[in-house]
MINU-221139 format. One record per residue (C-alpha): residue in one letter; x, y, z. Coordinates in steps of 0.02 Angstrom, whole numbers, plus 50000, padded with zeros to 5 digits. Layout:
<nodes>
aXYZ/...
</nodes>
This chain:
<nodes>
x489105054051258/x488095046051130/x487985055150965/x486145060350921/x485065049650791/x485145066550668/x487055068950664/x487205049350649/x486095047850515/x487045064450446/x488545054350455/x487915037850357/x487235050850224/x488725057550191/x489645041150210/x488655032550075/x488865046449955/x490695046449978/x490665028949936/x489705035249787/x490895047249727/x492455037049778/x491845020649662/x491225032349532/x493015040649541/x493865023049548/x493285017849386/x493525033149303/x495275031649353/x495615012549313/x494885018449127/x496075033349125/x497515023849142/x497165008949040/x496765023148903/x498435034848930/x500085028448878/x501265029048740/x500065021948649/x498275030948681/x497015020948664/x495145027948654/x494065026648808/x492535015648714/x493885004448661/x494545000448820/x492854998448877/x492514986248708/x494014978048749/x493374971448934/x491454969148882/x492314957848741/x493314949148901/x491834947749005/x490474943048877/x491224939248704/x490364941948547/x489094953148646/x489884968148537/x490594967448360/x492654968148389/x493254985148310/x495044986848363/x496554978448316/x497374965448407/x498944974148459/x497814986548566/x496924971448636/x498564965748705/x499194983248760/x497434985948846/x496954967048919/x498704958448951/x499914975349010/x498864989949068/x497184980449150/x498314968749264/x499454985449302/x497844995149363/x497264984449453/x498864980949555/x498964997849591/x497254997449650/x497804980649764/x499484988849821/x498715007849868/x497315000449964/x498314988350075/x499805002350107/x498745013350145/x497685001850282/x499434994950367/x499785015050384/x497995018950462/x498225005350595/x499735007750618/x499385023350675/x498185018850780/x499225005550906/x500795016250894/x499695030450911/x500705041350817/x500215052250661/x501865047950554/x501715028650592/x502065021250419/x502565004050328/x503925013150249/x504545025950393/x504495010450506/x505675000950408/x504454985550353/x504664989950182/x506494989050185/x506304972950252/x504974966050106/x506264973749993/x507714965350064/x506764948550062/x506304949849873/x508214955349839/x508784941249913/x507524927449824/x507984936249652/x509954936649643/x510394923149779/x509054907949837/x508194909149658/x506554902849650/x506504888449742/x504384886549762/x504064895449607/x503284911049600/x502764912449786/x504554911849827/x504724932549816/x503254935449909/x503614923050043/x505374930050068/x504884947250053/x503324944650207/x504854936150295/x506004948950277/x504424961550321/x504224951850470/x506044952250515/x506074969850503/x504684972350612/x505444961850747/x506934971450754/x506174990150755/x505204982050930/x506834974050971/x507934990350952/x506485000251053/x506524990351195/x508194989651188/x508375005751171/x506805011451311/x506265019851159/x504335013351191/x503425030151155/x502725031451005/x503735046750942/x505285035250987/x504585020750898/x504785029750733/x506395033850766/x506835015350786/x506095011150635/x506955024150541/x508405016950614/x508085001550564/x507575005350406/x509415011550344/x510114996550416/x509114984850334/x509334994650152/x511224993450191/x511024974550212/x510024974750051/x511564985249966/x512854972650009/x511734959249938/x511544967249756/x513384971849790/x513814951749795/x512544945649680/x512504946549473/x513004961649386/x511744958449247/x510294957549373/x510544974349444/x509204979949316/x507814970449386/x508264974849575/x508084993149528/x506364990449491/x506064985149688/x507184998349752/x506345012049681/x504525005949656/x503515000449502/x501824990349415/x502694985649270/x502884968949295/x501044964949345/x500224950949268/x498644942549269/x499244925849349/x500114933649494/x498754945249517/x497864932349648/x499154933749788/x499004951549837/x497054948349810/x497144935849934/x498374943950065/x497174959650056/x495614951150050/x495914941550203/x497084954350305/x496054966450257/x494574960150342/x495414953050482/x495664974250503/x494054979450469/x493284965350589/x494714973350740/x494014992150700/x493674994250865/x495044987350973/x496004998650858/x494795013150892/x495175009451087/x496985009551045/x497115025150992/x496395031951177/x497985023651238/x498685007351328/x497775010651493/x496235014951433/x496554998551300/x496914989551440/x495534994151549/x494184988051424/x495024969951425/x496084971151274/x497944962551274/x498804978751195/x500474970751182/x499834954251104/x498744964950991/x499894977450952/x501244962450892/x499694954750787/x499554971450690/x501174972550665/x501254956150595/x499704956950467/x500464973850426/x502234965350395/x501284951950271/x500334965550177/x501804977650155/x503024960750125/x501724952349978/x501604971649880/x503214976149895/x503504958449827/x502594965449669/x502824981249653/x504374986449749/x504575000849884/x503315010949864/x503435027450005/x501985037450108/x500465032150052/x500125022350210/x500555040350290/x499645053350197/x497965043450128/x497415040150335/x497615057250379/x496605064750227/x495055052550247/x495205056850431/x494785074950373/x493385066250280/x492485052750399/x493145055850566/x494385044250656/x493085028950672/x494045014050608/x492505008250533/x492245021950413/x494195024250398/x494845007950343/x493725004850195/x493695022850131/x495655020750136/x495735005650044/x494625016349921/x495705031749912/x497245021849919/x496745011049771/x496165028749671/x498015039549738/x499095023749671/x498275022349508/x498515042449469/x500335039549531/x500615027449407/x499645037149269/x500965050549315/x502395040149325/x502095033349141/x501495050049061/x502835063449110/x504435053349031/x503275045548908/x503935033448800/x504865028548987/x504135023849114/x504825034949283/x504835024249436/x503155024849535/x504235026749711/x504785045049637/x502905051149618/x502585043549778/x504105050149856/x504045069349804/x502135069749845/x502275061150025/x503905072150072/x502905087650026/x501485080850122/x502695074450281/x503575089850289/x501535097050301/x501095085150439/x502495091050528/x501995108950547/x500385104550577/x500595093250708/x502005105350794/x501055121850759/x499405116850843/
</nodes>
């Protein structure tokens, strides 16, 4: 049944003026936590600071040059990751959801970030960087990829094809793979053990501005390649038959997502380590917002997902301040609150 012109025009209303609030929101956040820190630095500077970047000598330079280099060359390039790394984790877990059909579908419950995590352990302490910098990233997609092959391996394997079953798998999976990653730091340099820490439990710190253009580009162009499939995914989510029925090769399809998915999660977690449930809970709450029409949902996740991530870190670097606590902590306590929620939802109703 077609929807009536009011309620769809209702709809695009209240669509653009969540897009309103949400950019609005976005870069009130991104100047929040270039501002907060050890060292606080005023709101009109920061702003100063990038009009000086974009357009220089447009405004007379007030600040010192320490706070130029706290503000332009540490926090701007960390923001903005978190912006790049909360949008795509949080598309792979809204279509994920959608072909698996399955609320609690997830990059990290399904074991692909385990495998990014493994890839990037393994570039760092054993292969070294052999093609320069794209030599995490490429192992860690790999080792994404890899881990997604074997969660559909072990499900077939083990008939475990439904989509509550799949999960399973990938849990499975997922403690297998971190095992493998153990024995790796386990035979690899002592003195390193620092910097794998950092990708076992999550964190921005090491963004910079030159790196910044691979998870651009691995969002950019995944990212559309998502938006452009919203709806084959919206059939997915009515099931294989019904899939099926309108001409769409679900298995073929369903391996395609997983592999985009596998190269976001593999190229973040390359930067920014494991980072846990915001591919679960950030579909589910702009579902309450927009509906479940992959149109609407996979932008306004990318939005949300960008704006959660960046108030993660701004937690992460305020509450031990000096220190810096590990993002995948914030992430962690708020998604296993939020999973354990899900839960009795979904089993309740």
């Amino acid at each position: 049944m077609k929807a009536s012109p009011l309620r769809s025009g209702l709809f695009r209303r209240a669509g653009g003026a969540l897009w309103c609030v949400g950019a609005l929101a976005l870069i009130g956040s991104l100047s929040i936590a270039v501002s907060v820190g050890a060292v606080s630095v005023p709101l009109e500077v920061v702003w100063g600071i990038l009009i000086n970047k974009i357009a220089p000598d447009l405004i007379v330079q007030s600040w010192s040059a320490g706070r130029e280099a706290i503000v332009w060359d540490i926090r701007f390039p960390r923001a903005i990751l978190a912006c790049f790394v909360g949008a795509g984790l949080a598309m792979v877990g809204a279509s994920l959801q959608a072909v698996t059909r399955n609320p609690l579908a997830d990059p990290h419950l399904l074991g692909i970030s385990a495998g990014g995590a493994f890839g990037a352990i393994l570039a760092l302490l054993h292969t070294g960087l052999f093609i320069g910098l794209l030599t995490v990233p490429l192992l860690a997609f790999l080792g994404s990829l890899g881990a997604t092959l074997l969660v559909l391996g072990v499900s077939q394997f083990a008939s475990a094809t439904s989509a509550d079953r799949l999960v399973l798998a990938g849990v499975a999976v997922s403690f297998i793979v971190m095992s493998a990653a153990n024995v790796l730091i386990f035979m690899g340099d002592p003195r390193a053990t620092h910097t794998v820490v950092f990708w076992m439990l999550g964190g921005l710190g090491l963004a910079q501005w030159d790196q910044l253009i691979y998870p651009a580009t691995v969002l950019a162009l995944c990212g559309a390649y998502l938006w452009l499939k919203s709806g084959t995914l919206n059939a997915m989510t009515l099931g294989d038959e019904t899939a099926t029925t309108l001409g769409i090769p679900v298995a073929r399809f369903r391996l395609g997502i997983f592999v985009i998915g596998a190269l976001i999660t593999g190229v973040m977690v390359a930067f920014s380590g494991i980072i846990g449930f915001v591919g679960l809970m950030i579909p589910h709450i702009v579902r309450l917002l927009v509906g479940g029409d992959y149109r609407r949902l996979l932008p306004l996740c990318a939005l949300c997902g960008a704006i959660f991530l960046v108030w993660a870190d701004i937690i992460a670097r305020t509450v031990m301040a000096p220190d810096d606590m590990p993002i995948g902590i914030v992430t962690g306590l708020i998604g296993g609150v939020f999973f354990i929620w899900l839960l009795r939802r979904r089993f309740a109703s």
